[in-house]
N, C-alpha and C positions, 0 to 999 in steps of 0.2 A: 290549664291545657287549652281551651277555649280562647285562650288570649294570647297563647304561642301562635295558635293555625290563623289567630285575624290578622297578627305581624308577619307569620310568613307570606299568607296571602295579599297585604298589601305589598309586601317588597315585592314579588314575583307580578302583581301589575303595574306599579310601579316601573321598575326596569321593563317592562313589557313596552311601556306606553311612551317611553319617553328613549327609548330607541329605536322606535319606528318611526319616530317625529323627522320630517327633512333636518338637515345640516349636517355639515363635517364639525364636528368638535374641534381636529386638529387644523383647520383654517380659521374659525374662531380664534384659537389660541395663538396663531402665527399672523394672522392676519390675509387679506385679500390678494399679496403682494408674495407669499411665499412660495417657493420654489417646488416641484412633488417630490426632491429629496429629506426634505426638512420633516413636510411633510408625511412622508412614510415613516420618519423615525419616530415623528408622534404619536402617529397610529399602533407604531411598533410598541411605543413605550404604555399606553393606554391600554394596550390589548385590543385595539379596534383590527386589525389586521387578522382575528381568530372568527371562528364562526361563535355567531350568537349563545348556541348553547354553552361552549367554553366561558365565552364572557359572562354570562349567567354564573357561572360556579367560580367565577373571581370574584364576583361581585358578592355573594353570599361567604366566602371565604373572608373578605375584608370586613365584610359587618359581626361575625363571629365572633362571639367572645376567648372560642378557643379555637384555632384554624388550622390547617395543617397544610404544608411547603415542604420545598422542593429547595437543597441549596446549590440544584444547576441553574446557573444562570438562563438555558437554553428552554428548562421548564415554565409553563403557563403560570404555575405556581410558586414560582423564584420566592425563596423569601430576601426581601429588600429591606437593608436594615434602616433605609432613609425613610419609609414610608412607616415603619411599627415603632412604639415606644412597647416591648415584649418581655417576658420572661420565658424563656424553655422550659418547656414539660416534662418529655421524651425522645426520644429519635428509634426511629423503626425504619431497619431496611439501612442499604449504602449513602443515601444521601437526602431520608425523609425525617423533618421534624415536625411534633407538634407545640405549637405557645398560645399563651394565654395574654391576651392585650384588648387594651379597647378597641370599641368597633370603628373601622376607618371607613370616613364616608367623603375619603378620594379629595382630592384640591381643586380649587375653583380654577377655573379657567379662564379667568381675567387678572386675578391678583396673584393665583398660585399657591397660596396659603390655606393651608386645611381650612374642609369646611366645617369641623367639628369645633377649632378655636372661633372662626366668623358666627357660628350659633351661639357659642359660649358667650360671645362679645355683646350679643342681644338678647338674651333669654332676660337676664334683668328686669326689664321694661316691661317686657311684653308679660311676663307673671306680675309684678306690681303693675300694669293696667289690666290685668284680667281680676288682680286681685280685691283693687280698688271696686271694678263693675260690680262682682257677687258683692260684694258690702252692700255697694248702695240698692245693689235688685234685692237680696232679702230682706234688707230694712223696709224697703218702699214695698217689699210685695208684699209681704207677713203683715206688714201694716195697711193697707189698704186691703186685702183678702178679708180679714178678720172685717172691718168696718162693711166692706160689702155683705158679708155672711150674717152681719148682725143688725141690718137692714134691707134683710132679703126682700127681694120686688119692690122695694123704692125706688122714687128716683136718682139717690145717692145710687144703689146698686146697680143700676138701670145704664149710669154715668160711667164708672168704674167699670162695667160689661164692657161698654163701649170703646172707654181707652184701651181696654186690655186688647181689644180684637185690634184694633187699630194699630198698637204695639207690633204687637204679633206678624201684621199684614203689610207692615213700611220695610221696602229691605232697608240692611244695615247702612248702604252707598248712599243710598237718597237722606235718610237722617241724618247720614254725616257732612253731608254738603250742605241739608238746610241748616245744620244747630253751626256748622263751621261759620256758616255765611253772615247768619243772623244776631248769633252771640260774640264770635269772633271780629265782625268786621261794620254791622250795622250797628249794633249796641257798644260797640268795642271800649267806647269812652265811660259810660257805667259799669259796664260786666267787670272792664279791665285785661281781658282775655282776648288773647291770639289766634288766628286761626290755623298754625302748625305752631309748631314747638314740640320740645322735646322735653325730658327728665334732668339730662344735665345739658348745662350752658356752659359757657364761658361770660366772666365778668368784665366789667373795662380794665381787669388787670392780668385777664387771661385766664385766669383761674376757672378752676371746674366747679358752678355752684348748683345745685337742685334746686327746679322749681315746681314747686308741687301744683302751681297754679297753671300750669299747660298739663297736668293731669286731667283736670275736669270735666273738659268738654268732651274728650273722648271717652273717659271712664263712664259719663251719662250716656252718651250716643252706643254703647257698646253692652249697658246694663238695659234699655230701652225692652228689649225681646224678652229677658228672663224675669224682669220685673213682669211683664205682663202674663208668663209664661205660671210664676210662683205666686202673682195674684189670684191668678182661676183655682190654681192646685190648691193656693190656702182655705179656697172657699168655700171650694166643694168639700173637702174634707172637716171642715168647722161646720158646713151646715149635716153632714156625714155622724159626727161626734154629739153635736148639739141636741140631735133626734136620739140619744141614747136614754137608757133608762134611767142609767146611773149619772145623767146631768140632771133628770125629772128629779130623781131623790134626793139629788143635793141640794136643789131650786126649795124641794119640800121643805127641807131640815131647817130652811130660814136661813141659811148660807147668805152672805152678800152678792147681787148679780157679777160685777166684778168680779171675786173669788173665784165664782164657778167658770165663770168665762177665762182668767188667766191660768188658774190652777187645776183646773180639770177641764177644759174642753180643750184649751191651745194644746197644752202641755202632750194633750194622747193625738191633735191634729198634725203635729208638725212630724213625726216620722216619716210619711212621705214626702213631705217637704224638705227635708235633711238631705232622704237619696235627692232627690232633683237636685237639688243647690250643688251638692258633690258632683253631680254630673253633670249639671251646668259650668262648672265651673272650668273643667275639661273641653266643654267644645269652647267656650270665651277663649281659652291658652288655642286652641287651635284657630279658631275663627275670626282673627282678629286683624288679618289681610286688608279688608278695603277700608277697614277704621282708620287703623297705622297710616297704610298709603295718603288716605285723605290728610290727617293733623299731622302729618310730619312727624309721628309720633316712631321713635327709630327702635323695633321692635323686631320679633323674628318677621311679622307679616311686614312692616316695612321692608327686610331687606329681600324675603321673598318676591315681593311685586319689583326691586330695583332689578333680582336678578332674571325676573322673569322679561322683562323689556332684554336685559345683554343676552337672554338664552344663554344663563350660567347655569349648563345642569346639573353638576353634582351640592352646588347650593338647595336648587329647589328640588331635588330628589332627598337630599340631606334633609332638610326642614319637614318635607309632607313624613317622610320617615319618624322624624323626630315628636311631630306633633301627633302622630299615631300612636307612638310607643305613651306618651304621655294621657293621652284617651284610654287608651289598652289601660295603666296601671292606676289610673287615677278611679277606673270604675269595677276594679278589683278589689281596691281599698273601698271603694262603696260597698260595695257588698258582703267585705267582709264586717265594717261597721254595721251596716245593718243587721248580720247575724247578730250584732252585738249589743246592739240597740233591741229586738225583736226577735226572740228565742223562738220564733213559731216558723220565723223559716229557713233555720237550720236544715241541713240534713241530718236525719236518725241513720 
């Protein structure tokens, strides 16, 4: 329930915010040169010619999984058979139906083409480099946490403090310009790495081939904050575990240090680190705008940043939508894993 009222609360500012923003939509779409009859047909056809609160309830009507219309043409609520891929419900009343279809989030306004298949067309990417990042931040942070926790207040710890804050404290834009600049164009001739690129290319024979080696600069640049973020969390919580009684007893028993440290202190430290990594791994699928943009990396935040330059707004309404609904259900399943993981905080 909690995660129905944050998505209706983002759609309703959402839509708020981003039509009260200056511009006509329908001279975007026709151009600087068109006519104000052409014009008004686009308004007509948009539904820009209603007042706000109507467009408000087409707008929530089109994202609906189950909607309900009108088969007069003359109604706010037309059902348009160009616009739904539908099945019928019911029909109520002279000329009311309801259907059940996916949510429609409107055609771009440069190419025309839904913006639900233009997400479809990049979601790809942008999950394998969100997905590629959480790899390398939990490997690098669970590993580096633990070394820091088991050299508390050394200088090794002391080190490892330091990147961690510094992680933390670099935005994601700045990192990506340095490690683009540096690895991609100064090094370029050792690393062997570019400073855009994408997932698929084309070959000298045209062909579409993966290259995994334009994954990595942004998969690093993009893991940089959660590595440092799953560094502290591994650390505190291992130095948390470590002071328990029942590590003192195992230490007693003549256990190997090893032992106790992989088999009972990691093993009961890492649950909070699981929910993190899960819900890290949700804001990376959301967050990953200025990474994309910088490596050429052709993602949802790619096309969000191209379409934010044309002012295509039912893309970047589409996307901020899309990458919320993906937060929303991604930290649902945390929570229900960790009911499942740690019975203690369940509800009775």
């Amino acid at each position: 329930m909690y995660g129905f009222l944050v998505l209706a609360g983002v759609v309703t500012v959402v839509f708020l915010l981003f039509n009260v923003l200056p511009g006509d939509p329908a001279r975007q779409m026709m151009g600087q040169r068109a006519d104000e009859e052409s014009l008004r047909v686009i308004q007509k056809d948009l539904g820009l010619d209603k007042p706000l609160s109507t467009q408000f309830v087409m707008y929530i009507n089109d994202l609906m999984p189950i909607s309900f219309h009108d088969t007069d043409e003359e109604h706010y609520l037309y059902l348009d058979k160009e616009k739904y891929d539908y099945k019928e419900l019911f029909k109520y009343g002279a000329s009311s139906v309801a259907v059940i279809k996916y949510p429609y989030l409107r055609r771009s306004y440069q190419t025309k083409r839904k913006v639900s298949e233009i997400l479809q067309d990049y979601m790809l990417e942008t999950a394998i480099l969100a997905l590629a990042s959480i790899i390398i931040a939990a490997f690098l942070g669970v590993l580096f946490g633990v070394i820091g926790a088991l050299n508390k207040d050394t200088w090794i710890d002391r080190t490892l403090l330091f990147i961690s804050i510094l992680g933390m404290s670099v935005p994601s834009f700045f990192s990506a310009i340095l490690i683009a600049y540096f690895f991609g164009y100064v090094l370029s001739d050792w690393t062997g790495l570019n400073m855009t690129g994408t997932l698929f290319e084309f070959d000298d024979f045209g062909n579409d081939v993966i290259s995994f080696k334009n994954l990595i600069l942004p998969a690093i640049t993009l893991g940089i904050r959660p590595i440092s973020a799953i560094m502290q969390l591994t650390r505190s919580s291992m130095l948390d575990v470590m002071s328990q009684d029942y590590i003192r007893t195992a230490s007693a028993k003549g256990l190997k240090y090893r032992t106790v440290v992989v088999k009972h202190a990691l093993k009961n430290a890492l649950n909070p680190v699981v929910t993190a990594i899960s819900g890290m791994f949700a804001s990376l699928l959301a967050g990953a705008l200025f990474v994309e943009s910088i490596f050429g990396w052709k993602g949802i935040g790619w096309v969000l940043y191209e379409s934010l330059q044309k002012f295509d707004m039912p893309i970047i309404m589409g996307g901020v939508l899309l990458t919320a609904t993906i937060f929303v259900v991604v930290n649902i399943l945390v929570d229900i894993t960790y009911g499942l993981l740690d019975p203690r905080v369940r509800v009775k």
